[in-house]
C-alpha positions in Angstrom: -102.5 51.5 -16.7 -99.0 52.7 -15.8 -98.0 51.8 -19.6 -100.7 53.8 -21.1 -99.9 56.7 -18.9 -96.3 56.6 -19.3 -97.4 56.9 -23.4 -99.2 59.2 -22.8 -96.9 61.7 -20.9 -94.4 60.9 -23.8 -97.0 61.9 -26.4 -97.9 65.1 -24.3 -94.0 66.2 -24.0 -93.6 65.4 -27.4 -96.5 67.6 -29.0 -94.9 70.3 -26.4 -91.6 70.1 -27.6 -92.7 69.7 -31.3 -94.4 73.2 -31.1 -91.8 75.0 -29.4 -89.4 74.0 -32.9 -92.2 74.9 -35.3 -92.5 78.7 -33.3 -88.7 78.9 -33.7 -89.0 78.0 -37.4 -92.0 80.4 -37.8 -90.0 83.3 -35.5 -86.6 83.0 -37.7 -88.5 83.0 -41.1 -89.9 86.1 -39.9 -87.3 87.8 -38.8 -84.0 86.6 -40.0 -85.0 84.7 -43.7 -81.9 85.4 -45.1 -79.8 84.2 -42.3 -78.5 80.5 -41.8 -81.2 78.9 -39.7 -79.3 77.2 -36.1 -79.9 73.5 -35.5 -81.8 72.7 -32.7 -80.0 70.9 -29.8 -80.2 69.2 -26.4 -83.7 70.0 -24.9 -85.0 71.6 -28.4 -85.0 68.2 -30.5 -88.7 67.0 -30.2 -88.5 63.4 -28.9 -89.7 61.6 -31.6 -87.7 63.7 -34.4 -84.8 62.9 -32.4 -85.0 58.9 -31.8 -86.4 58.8 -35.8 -83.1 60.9 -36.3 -81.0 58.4 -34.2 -82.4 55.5 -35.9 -82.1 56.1 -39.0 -78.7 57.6 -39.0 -79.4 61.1 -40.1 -77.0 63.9 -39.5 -78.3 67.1 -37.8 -78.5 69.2 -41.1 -81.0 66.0 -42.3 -83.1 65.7 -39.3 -83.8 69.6 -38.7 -84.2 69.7 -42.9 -87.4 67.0 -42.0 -88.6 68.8 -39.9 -88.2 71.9 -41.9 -90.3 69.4 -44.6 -93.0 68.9 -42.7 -93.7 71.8 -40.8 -96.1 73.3 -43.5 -98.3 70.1 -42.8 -97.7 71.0 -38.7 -98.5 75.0 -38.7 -100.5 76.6 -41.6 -98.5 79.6 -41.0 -95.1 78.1 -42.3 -96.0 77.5 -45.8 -96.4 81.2 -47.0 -93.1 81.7 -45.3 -91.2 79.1 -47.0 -92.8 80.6 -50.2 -91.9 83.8 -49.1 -88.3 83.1 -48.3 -88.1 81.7 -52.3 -88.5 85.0 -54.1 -90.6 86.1 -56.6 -93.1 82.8 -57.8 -91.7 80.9 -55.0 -93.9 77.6 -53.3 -95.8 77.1 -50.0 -93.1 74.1 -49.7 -89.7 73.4 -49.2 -86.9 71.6 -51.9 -83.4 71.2 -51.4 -82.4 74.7 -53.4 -83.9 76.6 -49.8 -83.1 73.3 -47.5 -79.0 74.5 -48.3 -79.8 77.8 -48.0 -81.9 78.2 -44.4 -79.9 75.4 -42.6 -76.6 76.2 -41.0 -74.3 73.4 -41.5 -75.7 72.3 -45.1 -74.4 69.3 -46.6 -75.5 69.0 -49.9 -74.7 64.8 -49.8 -77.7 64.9 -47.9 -80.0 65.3 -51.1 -78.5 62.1 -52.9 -80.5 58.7 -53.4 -78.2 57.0 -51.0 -78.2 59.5 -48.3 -81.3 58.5 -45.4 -83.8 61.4 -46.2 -84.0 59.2 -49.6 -83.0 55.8 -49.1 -85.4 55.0 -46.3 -88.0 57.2 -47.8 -88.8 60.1 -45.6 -89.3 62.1 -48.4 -90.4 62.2 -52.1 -89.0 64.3 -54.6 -92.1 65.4 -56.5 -92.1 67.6 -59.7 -89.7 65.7 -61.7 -87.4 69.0 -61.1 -84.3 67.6 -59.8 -83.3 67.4 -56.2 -82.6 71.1 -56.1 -85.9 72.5 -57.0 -88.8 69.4 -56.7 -91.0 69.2 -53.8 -90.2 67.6 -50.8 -93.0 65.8 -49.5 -93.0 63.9 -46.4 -94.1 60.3 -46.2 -97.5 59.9 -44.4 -95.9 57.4 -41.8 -92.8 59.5 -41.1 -95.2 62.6 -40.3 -97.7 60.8 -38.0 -94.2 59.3 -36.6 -93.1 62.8 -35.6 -96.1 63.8 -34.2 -95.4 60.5 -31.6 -98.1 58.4 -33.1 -96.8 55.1 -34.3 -98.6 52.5 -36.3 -97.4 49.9 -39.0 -96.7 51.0 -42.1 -100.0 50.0 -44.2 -98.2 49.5 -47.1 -96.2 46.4 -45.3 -99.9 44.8 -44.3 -100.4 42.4 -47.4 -96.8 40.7 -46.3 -95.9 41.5 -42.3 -98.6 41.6 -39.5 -97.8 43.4 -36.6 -98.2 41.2 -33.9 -100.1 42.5 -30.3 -98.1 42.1 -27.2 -98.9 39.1 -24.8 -97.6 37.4 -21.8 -94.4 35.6 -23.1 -92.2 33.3 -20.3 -92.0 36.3 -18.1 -89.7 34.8 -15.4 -86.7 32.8 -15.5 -88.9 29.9 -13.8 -91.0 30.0 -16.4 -88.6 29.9 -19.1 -85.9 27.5 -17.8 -81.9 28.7 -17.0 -80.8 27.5 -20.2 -83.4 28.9 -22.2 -83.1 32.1 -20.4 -79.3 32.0 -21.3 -79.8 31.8 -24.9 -81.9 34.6 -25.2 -79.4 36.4 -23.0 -76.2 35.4 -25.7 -78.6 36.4 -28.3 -79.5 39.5 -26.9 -75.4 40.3 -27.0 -74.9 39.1 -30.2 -77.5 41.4 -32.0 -76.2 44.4 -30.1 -72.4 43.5 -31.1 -73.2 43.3 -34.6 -71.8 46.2 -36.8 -74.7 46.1 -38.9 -78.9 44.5 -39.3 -77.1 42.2 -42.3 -74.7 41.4 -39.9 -76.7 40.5 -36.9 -77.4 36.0 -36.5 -80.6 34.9 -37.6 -82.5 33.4 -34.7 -84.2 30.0 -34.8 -86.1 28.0 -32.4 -87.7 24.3 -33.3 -90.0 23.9 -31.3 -93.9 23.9 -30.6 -93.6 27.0 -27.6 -92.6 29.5 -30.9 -94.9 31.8 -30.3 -94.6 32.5 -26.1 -90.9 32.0 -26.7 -91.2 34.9 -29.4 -93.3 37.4 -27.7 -90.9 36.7 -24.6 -87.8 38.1 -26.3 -89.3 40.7 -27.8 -91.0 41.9 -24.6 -87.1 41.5 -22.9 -85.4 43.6 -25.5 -88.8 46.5 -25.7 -88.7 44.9 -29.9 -91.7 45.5 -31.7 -92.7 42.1 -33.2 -94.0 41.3 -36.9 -95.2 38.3 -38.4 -94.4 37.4 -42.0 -97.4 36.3 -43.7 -96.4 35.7 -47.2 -93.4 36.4 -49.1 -93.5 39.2 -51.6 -93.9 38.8 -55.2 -90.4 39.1 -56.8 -91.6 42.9 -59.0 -92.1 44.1 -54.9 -89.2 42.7 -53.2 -86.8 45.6 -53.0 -89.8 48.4 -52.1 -90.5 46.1 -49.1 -87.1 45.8 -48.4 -86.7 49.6 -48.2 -90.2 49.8 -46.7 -89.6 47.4 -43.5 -86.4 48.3 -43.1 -87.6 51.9 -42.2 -90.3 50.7 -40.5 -87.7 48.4 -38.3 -85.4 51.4 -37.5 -88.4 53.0 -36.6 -90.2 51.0 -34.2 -87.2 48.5 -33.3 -88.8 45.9 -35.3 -87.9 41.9 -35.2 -89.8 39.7 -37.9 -90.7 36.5 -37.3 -90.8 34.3 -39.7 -93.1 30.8 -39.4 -91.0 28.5 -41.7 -94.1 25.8 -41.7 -96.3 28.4 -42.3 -94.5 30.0 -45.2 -94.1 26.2 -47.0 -97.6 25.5 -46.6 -98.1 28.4 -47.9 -96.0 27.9 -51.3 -93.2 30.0 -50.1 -89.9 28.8 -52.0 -87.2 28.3 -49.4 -84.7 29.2 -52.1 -86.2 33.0 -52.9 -87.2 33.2 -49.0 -83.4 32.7 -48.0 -82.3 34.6 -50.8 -84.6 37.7 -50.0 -84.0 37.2 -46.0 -80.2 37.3 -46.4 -80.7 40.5 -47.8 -82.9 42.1 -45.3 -81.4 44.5 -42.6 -83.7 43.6 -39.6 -83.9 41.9 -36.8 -84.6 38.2 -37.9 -86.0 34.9 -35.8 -86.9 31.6 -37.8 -89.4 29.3 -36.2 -90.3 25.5 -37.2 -91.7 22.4 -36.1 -89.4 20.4 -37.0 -85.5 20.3 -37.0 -83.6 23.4 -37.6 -81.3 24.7 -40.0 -83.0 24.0 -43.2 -83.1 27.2 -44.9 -79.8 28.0 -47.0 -79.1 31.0 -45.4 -75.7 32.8 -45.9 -76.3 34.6 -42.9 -75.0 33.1 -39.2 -77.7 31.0 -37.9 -78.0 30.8 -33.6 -80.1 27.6 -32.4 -82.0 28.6 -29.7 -82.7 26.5 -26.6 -85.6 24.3 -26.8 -88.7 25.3 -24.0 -89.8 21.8 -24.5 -90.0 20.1 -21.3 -88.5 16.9 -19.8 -90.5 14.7 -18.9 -89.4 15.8 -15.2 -89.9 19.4 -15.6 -93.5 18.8 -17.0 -94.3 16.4 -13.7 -93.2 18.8 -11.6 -94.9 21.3 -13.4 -98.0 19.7 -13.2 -97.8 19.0 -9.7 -97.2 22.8 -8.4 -100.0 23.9 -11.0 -102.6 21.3 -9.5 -101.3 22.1 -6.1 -101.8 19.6 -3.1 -105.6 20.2 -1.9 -107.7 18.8 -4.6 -105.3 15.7 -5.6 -106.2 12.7 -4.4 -104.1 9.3 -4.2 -105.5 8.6 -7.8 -104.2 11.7 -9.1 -101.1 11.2 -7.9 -100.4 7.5 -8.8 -101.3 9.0 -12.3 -99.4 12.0 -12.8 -95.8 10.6 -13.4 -97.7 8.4 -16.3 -99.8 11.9 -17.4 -96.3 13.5 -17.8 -94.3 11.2 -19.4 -97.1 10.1 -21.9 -98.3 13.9 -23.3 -95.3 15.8 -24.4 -97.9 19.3 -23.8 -96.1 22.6 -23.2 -95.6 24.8 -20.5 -98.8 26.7 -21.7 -101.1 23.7 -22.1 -100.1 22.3 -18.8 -101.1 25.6 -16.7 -104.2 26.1 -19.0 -105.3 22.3 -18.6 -104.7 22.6 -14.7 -106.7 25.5 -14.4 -109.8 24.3 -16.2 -109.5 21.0 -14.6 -110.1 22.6 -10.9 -112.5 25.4 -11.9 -114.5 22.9 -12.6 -114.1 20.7 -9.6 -117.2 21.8 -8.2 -119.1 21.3 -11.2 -118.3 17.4 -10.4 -118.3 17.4 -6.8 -119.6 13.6 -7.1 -117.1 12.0 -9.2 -115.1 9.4 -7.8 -111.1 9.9 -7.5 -111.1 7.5 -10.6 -113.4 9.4 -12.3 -111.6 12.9 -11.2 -108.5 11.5 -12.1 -109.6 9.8 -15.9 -111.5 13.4 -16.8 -107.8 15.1 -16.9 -106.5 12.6 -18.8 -108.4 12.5 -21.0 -108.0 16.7 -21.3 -104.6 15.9 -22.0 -104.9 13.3 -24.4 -107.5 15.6 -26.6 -105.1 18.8 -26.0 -101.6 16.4 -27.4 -104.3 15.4 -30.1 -104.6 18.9 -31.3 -100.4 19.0 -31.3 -100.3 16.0 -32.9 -103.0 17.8 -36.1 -101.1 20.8 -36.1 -97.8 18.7 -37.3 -100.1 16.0 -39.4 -101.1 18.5 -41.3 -101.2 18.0 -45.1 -98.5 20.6 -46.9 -99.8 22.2 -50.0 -95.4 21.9 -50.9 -95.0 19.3 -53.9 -91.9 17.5 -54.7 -89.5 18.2 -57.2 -90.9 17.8 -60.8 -94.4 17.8 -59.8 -97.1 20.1 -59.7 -99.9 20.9 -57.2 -102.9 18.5 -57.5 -100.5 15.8 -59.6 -100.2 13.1 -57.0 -98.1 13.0 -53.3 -100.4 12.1 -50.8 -100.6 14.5 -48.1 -99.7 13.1 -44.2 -103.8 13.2 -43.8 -103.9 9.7 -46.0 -101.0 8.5 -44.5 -101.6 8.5 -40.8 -105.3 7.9 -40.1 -106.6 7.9 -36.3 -108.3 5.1 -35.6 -111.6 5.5 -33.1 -110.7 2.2 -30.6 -113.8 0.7 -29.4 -112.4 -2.9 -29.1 -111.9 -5.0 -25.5 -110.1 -7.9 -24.2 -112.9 -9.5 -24.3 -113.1 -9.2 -28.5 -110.0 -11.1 -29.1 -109.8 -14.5 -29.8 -106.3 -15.7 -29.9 -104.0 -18.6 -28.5 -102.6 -17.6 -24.8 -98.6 -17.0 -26.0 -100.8 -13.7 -27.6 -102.8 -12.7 -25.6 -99.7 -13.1 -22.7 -97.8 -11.1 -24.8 -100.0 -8.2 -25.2 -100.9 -8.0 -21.4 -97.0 -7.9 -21.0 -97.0 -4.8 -24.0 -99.8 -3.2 -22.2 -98.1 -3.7 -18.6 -95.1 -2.1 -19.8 -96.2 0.9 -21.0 -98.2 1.6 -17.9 -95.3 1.3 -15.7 -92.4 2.4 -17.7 -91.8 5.6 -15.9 -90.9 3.9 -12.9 -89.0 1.2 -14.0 -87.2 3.4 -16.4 -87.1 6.6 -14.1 -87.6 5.9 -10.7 -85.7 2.7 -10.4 -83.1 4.1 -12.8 -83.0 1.4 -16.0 -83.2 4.7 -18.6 -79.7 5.4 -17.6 -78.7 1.5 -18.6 -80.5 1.2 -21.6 -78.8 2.1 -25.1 -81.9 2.3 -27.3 -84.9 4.0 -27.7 -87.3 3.6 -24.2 -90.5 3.2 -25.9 -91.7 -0.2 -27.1 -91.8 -2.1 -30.6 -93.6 -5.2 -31.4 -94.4 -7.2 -34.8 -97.9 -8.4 -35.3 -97.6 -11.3 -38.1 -100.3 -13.0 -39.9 -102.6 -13.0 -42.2 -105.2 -10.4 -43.3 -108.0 -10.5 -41.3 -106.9 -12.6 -38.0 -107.1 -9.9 -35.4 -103.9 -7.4 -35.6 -105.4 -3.8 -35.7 -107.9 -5.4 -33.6 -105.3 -6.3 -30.9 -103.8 -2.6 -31.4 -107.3 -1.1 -31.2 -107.3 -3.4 -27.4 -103.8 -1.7 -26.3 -105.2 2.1 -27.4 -108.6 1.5 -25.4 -106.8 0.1 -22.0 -104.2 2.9 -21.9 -106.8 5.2 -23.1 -104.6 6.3 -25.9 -105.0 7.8 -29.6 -104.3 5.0 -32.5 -102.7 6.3 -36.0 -102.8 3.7 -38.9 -99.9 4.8 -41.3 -100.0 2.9 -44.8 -96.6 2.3 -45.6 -97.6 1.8 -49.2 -98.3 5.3 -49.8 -95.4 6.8 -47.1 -92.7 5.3 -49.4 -92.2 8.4 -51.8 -90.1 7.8 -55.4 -88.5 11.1 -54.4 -85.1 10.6 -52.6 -85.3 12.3 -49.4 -89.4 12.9 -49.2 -89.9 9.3 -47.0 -87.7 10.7 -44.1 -89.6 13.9 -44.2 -93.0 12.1 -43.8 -92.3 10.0 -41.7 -90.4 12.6 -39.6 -93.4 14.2 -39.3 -95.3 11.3 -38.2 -93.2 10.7 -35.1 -93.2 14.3 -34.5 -96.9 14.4 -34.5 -96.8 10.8 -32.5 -94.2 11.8 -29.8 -96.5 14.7 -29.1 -100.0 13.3 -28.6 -98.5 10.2 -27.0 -100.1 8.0 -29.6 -99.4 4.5 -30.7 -98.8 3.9 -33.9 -99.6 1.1 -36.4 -97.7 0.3 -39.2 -99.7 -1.2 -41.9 -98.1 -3.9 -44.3 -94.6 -3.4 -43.0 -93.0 -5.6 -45.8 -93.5 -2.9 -48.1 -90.7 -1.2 -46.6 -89.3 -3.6 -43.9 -89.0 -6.4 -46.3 -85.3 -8.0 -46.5 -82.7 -5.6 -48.0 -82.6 -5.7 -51.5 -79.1 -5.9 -53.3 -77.9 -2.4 -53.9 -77.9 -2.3 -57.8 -78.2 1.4 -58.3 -78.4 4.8 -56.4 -82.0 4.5 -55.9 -81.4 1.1 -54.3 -79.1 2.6 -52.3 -81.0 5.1 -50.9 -84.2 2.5 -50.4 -81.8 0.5 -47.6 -81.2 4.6 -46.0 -85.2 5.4 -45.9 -85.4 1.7 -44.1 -82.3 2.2 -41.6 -83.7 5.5 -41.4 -87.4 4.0 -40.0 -85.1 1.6 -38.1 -83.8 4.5 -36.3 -87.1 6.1 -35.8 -89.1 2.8 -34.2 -85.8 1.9 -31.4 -86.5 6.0 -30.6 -89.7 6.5 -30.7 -90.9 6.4 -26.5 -94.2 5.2 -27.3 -95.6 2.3 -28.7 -95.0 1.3 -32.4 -96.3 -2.0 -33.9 -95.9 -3.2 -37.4 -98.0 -5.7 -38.8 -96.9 -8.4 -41.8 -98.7 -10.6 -43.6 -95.8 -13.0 -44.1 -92.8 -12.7 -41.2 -90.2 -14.6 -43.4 -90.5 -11.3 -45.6 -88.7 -9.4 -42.9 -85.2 -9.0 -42.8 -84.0 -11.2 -39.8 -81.7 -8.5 -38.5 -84.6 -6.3 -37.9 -86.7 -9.0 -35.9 -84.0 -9.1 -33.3 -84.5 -5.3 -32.4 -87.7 -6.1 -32.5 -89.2 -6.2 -28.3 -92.8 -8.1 -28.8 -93.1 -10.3 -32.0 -96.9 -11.6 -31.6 -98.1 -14.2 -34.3 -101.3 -14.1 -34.7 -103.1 -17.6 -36.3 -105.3 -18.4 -38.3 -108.5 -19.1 -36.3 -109.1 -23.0 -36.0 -112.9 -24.5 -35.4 -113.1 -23.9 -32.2 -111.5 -20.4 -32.4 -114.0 -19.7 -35.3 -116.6 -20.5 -32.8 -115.7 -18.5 -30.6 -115.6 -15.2 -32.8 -119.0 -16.3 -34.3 -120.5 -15.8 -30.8 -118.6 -12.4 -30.5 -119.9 -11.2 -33.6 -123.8 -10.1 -32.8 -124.0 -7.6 -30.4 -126.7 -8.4 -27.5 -129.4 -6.2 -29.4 -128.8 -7.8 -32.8 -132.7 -10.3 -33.5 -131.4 -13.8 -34.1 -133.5 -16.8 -35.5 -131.9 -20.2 -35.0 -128.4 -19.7 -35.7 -126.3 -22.8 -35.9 -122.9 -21.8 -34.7 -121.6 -25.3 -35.2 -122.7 -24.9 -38.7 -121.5 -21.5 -39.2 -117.5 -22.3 -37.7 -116.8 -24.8 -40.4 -116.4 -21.9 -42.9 -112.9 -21.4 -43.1 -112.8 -17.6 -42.8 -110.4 -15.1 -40.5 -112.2 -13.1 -38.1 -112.2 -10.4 -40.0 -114.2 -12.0 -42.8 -116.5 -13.4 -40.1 -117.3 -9.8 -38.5 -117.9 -8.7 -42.1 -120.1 -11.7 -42.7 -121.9 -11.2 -39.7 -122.8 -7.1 -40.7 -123.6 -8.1 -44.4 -126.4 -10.4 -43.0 -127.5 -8.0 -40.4 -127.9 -5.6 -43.2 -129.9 -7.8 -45.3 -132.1 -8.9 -42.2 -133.1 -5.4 -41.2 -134.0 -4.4 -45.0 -136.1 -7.2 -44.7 -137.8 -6.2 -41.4 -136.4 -10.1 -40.2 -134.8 -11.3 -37.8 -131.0 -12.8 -38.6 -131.2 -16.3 -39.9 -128.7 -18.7 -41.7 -130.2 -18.2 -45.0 -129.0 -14.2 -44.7 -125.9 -15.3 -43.5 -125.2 -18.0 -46.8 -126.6 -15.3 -48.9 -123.4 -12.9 -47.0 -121.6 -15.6 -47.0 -121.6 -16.4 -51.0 -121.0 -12.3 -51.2 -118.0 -12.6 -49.3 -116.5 -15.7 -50.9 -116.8 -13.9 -54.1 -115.1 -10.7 -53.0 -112.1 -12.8 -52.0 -112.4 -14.8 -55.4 -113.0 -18.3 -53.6 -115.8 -20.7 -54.4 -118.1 -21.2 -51.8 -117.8 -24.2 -50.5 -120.9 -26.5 -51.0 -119.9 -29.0 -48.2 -120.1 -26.4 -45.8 -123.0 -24.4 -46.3 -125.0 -27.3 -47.7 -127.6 -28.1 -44.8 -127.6 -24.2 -43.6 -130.9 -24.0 -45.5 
């Protein structure tokens, strides 16, 4: 209320003022038109003429010569004056001819292209008559502007958006001492420049862009744009000219989204080029690292507003607060915060909702209390985890849109884990091991933070493991266990298709996976490792070369990555020995045996599933994985139920002979002989 009021006032004074210089116009062209008109001063510069004036850099001669321009437009009364003031055949307007000659202190530089009045477009020379005797008309903005309304310039709306304001980080709480810093030494740095070219561009990685944006804008009183889409080359340079104006103006910063503009086709070579050329306030937000754009300009890295892990927990705490947390809560929140990298914003909204709608489950157990906002977490880092998974419409170098490159979308697939302990069918070394995997990740924030082993480890505090055997013996099926206990999201990333032939694009996927996975807490699965894991290879040429950097590269990634990230092989001997000693878990998982066949026969019907006289001792001496047996078991459900029958060993021979033929094996007579 106090904001619109002050506007208000501003606007009143303004439209008071603004009248007072039109009478004085109207009174000397009455009575004194062949005298030198005096410049207004102090107290008689209307407010808005005069900050439009200060802006844009125009002398007094030019800013009392606009308002000369546009009084016609302001007071009916002026325009047959100005006419009359011309002589014989003279026009209801003013040019430059009667601009030098009613103006005290003329300066006829004032009528050039380069001077302000032209260069940032506050008037149009309209006749084709030469800057002496052509029309002056005033630009639509620029008159509503001196009238002390403001609005974007609508010509600017196909490319910049003007952005609303909202709550930002309002208090240095809220935005952390070092964050609050940068924006401080940015803050100086824009005012010391001697120029808008000259100023830093700002850029913050980070997911908080947007608070983090409307914060310094609401700190410096900046009006704030959005670039949408970068102009077409033929429009550059009246945009330029355009929002530059519109900058002065209305102290204007643009932001520009760099993900955004990529995934929307934006070159990063015209938009640096076109950027270093544009006097305005500039801040560059990404995702990912910074620095990427060739920019001649000085760059200034901002402070991340991501949080630690301890800054998050103790966020969460004071946004719960202490009444409705119970003992569960509390056992679970140093786990809640270390597992979902959420911001400051997701946090306090995910609090709130979580005790507005306490009494809407005034039954639940603490469990129950507990598990419902962790699971609001885990969908909200989800969402975090899209937004940087999401496929770029950018193609590599030499290709063209639609001609192959598989977006991140096929190369990290989330994985709905519905399988238990009680699924698995493996020796007890495995089955040790991944209780051990499972146990570690639950309690790694106090072993790591609380008892202080983060400080005396030199890699990565997350957790790797190798899952090694053959197709079909139980690996995504273990990984699918681990996601369901912790109650955490599962990617599958296909290796195969991360591996790009074009040097560089491998690190950017997968720099984008861990982004995505670091995020949302997720584990991931690394499908078919020996396609890039594999031992080596002799370097031979620079391709070779840079094959060994994309797998040092994913080296470097997996030690780092705080979560947990298996990788499954077919064949362990394929993997370079070196990398098996980094390696924390290294689970083998057999192939099943009789009795383990047996035992994932009986796992394979669900309780609802109609069985005839199924002979599981029968059924175990096919030598399948468990895999093959699950799919054996479905494929005879299926051709049971089209039946209207219940399961019986002749569907299952019939699946069987189907699925010895999709692996291109005879079906062995011996075994399936007396199943009939």
């Amino acid at each position: 209320m106090g904001k619109g009021s002050s506007s208000h006032r501003e606007q009143a004074r303004n439209a008071r003022v603004l009248t007072q210089a039109l009478a004085r116009i109207e009174q000397h062209l009455q009575q004194a038109p062949g005298q030198p008109m005096p410049l207004l001063s102090g107290e008689q510069v209307p407010p808005a003429l005069g900050q439009l004036a200060h802006s844009l850099g125009l002398s007094p001669f030019e800013r009392d010569a606009l308002l000369l321009a546009v009084a016609p437009q302001l007071d009916a009364r002026i325009g047959p004056l100005l006419a009359q003031a011309q002589g014989e055949g003279g026009q209801p307007w003013l040019n430059g001819r009667l601009a030098l000659a009613l103006l005290a202190e003329s300066r006829w530089e004032a009528l050039t292209p380069v001077a302000p009045l032209r260069r940032w477009q506050l008037i149009e020379l309209v006749g084709g008559l030469g800057p002496l005797d052509a029309r002056w008309a005033v630009d639509e903005t620029v008159l509503h502007a001196l009238a002390g309304v403001r609005y974007a310039d609508p010509r600017l709306a196909p490319w910049l958006q003007r952005q609303a304001a909202r709550r930002g980080m309002e208090s240095e709480a809220e935005l952390g001492a070092q964050q609050d810093a940068g924006l401080a030494a940015l803050a100086a740095a824009w005012e010391a420049a001697p120029s808008l070219l000259q100023t830093p561009v700002a850029h913050y990685a980070g997911r908080e862009a947007e608070v983090l944006v409307h914060t310094l804008a609401q700190r410096l009183g900046l009006s704030l744009y959005r670039l949408q889409e970068l102009p077409p080359s033929a429009e550059r340079e009246a945009m330029t000219r355009l929002w530059a104006r519109e900058a002065l103006l209305h102290r204007g910063l643009l932001w520009v989204d760099l993900d955004a503009m990529e995934e929307g086709g934006a070159s990063g070579g015209q938009l640096a080029v076109w950027l270093d050329g544009l006097p305005s306030l500039l801040l560059l937000s990404s995702r990912g690292e910074a620095g990427r754009l060739p920019l001649r300009r000085a760059q200034r890295l901002l402070p991340s507003t991501e949080l630690s892990a301890e800054r998050r927990l103790a966020l969460w705490r004071d946004s719960l607060g202490q009444r409705d947390v119970s003992t569960e809560l509390q056992r679970q929140m140093p786990a809640l915060a270390e597992q979902f990298q959420l911001s400051q914003t997701q946090v306090l909204q995910l609090a709130g909702q979580w005790r507005a709608a306490l009494d809407d489950h005034a039954g639940e157990d603490e469990r129950a209390r507990a598990s419902r906002l962790w699971q609001a977490a885990r969908e909200a880092a989800r969402e975090a985890a899209g937004e940087l998974l999401r496929p770029s419409t950018r193609t590599a170098p030499g290709m063209t849109a639609g001609s192959g490159g598989a977006g991140l979308d096929d190369l990290a697939q989330r994985i709905e884990a519905r399988a238990q302990w009680a699924d698995l069918v493996l020796p007890e070394p495995a089955l040790h091991s991944l209780r051990s995997m499972a146990a570690q990740l639950r309690q790694r924030h106090r072993v790591y933070q609380s008892w202080g082993f983060a400080e005396r480890s030199s890699r990565g505090l997350g957790l790797s493991a190798l899952f090694s055997g053959g197709s079909g013996t139980g690996k995504t099926l273990a990984a699918e266990v681990l996601a369901r206990e912790l109650q955490l999201d599962l990617y599958r990333i296909d290796l195969a298709s991360l591996v790009s032939k074009y040097i560089g694009e491998t690190e950017k996927n997968l720099a984008r996976v861990f982004a995505a996975a670091e995020a949302s807490g997720a584990i991931l699965l690394f499908d078919e490792a020996d396609a890039l894991f594999g031992k080596r290879s002799e370097v031979k040429d620079s391709h070779d070369r840079y094959a060994n950097i994309e797998v040092s590269y994913l080296l470097q990634r997996v030690e780092s990555y705080r979560g947990l990230a298996i990788l499954t092989t077919n064949l362990k001997q394929a993997i370079d020995p070196a990398f098996q000693r980094r390696i924390r878990f290294i689970v083998q998982f057999p192939f099943p045996d009789e009795a383990a066949r047996a035992a994932i026969w009986e796992r394979a019907f669900p309780a609802a599933a109609p069985l005839g006289a199924i002979d599981i001792g029968k059924l175990m001496r096919l030598s399948l994985s468990g895999g093959h047996i699950r799919n054996l078991a479905l494929n005879a459900a299926f051709l049971a139920a089209d039946e209207d029958s219940v399961i019986t060993m002749r569907h299952l021979r019939d699946a069987a002979a189907a699925e010895f033929a999709k692996l291109e094996r005879p079906l062995p007579a011996a075994d399936v002989g007396d199943w009939l």
